[in-house]
C-alpha positions in Angstrom: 0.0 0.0 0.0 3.5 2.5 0.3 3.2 2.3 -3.3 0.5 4.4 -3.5 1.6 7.6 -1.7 4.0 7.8 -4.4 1.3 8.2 -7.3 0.0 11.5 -7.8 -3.4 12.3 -6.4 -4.6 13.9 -9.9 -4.6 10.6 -11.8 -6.7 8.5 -9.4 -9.4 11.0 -9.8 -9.6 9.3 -13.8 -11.0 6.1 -11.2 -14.1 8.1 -11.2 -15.2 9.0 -14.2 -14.4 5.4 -15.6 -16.4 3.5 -13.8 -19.7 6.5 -14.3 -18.6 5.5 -18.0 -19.4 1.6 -17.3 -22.2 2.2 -14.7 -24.1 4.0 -17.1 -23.5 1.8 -19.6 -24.8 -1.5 -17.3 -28.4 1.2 -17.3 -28.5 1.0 -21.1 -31.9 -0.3 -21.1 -33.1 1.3 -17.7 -36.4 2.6 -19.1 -38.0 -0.9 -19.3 -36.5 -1.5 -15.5 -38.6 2.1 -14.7 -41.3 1.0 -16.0 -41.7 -2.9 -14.4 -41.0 -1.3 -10.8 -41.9 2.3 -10.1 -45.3 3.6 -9.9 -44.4 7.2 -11.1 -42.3 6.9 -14.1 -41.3 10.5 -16.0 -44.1 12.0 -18.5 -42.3 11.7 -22.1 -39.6 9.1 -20.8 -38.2 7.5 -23.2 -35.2 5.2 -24.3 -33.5 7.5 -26.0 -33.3 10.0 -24.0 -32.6 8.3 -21.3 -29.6 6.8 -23.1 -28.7 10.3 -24.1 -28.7 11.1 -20.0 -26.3 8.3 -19.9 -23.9 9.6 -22.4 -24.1 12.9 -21.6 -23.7 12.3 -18.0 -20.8 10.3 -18.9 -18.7 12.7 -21.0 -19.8 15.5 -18.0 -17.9 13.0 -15.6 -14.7 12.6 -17.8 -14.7 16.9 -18.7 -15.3 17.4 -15.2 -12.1 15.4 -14.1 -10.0 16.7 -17.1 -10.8 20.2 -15.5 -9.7 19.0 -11.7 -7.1 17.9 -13.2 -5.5 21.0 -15.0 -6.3 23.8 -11.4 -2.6 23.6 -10.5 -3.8 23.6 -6.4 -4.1 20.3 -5.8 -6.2 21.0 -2.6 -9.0 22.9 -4.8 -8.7 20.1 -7.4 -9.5 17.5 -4.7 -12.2 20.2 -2.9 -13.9 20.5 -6.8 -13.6 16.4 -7.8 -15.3 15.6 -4.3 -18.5 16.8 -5.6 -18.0 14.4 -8.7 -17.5 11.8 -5.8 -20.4 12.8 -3.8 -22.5 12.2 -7.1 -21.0 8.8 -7.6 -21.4 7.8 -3.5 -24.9 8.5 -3.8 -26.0 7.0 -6.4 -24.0 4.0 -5.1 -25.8 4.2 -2.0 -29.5 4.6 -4.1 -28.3 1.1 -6.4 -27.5 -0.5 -3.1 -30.5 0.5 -1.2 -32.9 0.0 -4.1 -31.7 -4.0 -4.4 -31.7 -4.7 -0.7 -35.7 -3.2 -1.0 -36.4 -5.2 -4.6 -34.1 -8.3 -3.8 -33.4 -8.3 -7.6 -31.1 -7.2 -9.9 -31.4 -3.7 -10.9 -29.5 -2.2 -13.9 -26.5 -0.3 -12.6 -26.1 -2.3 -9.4 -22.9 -3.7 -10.0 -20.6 -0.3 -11.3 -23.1 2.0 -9.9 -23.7 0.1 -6.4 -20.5 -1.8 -5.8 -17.9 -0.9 -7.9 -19.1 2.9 -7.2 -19.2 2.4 -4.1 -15.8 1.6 -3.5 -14.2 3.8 -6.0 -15.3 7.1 -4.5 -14.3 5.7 -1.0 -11.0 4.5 -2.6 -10.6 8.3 -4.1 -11.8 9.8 -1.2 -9.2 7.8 1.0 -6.1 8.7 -0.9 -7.2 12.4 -0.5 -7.2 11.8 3.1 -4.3 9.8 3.1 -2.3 12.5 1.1 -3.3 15.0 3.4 -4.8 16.9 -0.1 -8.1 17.8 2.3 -8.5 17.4 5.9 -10.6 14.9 7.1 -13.3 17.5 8.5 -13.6 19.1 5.2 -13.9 15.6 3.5 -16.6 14.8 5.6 -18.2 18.0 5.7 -18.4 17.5 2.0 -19.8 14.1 2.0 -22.4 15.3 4.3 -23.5 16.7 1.2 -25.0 13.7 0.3 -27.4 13.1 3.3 -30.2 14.8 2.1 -30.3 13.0 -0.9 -30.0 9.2 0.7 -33.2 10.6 2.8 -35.3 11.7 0.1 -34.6 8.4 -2.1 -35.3 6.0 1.5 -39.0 8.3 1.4 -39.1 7.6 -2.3 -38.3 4.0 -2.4 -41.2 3.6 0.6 -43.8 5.1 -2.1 -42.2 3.3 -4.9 -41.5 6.3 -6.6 -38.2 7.6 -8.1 -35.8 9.6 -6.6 -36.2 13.2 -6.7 -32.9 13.0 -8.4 -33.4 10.9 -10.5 -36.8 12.0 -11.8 -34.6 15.9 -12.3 -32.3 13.5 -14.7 -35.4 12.0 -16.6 -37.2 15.5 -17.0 -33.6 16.6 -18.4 -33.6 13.6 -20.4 -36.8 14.7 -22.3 -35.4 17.9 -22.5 -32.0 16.8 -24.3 -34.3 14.4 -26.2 -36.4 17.3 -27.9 -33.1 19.3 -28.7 -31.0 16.6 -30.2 -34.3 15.0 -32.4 -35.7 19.1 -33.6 
């Protein structure tokens, strides 16, 4: 484990937006998943656009990091890729908590909810470790997260979609309309 103060900090943040790019890939065909298990499901939803969520979210992940990665401060490059992280943690959480309620498979589970999960801790770790944030300010920023684990436990308990996640579908339709006109 020695051999991984030597790495720079910068580079691991790439851990991130990989595994977004292969989580949202695993929810290619999430819209029939909606549909089969939520009783509110997006006006206008559609496959499309929610595959155009998915690759727009992913290229957002990867410009985002390329941008961390070029502030020369590597404390405000950490303090700007922890929201990244804090995206990534929570939807982890929301894949894990939605399979322990369903007891089946959901699309995402596995890069979203496992491989997520242990990514951003991983990341958020070595910016510890490196002494790039302090802890109190790492935790302060995952605290970020809290409201949205509470508002998808409420959702999940009316079988609705995360607040969220319903935001990302109405955007969806949105980038839908723009990219079909």
């Amino acid at each position: 484990m020695e051999f991984l103060n030597l790495i720079n900090i910068k580079p691991l943040f790439f851990i991130i937006p990989c595994v977004l790019l292969i989580h949202e890939m695993e929810e290619w065909n999430i819209y029939e998943f909606h549909k089969q298990s939520y009783s509110s499901v997006i006006d206008g939803e559609t496959k499309l656009g929610g595959r155009l969520w998915l690759i727009f979210l992913s290229l957002t992940g990867f410009l985002w990091t390329i941008v961390c990665s070029f502030i020369p401060n590597t404390t405000v490059s950490a303090l700007v890729m922890m929201f990244l992280v804090d995206f990534v943690l929570l939807n982890a959480i929301q894949h894990i908590g939605l399979t322990a309620k369903t007891k089946k498979y959901n699309p995402g589970f596995i890069f979203g909810g496992i491989f997520g999960l242990f990514s951003a801790c991983f990341v958020v770790w070595r910016i510890i470790a490196a002494n790039t944030l302090p802890v109190w300010a790492a935790a302060a920023l995952l605290c970020l997260i809290i409201p949205g684990i509470i508002e998808s436990a409420i959702s999940s308990k009316k079988n609705k979609l995360p607040k969220m996640v319903e935001w990302i579908l109405q955007f969806s339709c949105k980038l839908e309309k723009i990219m079909t006109e």
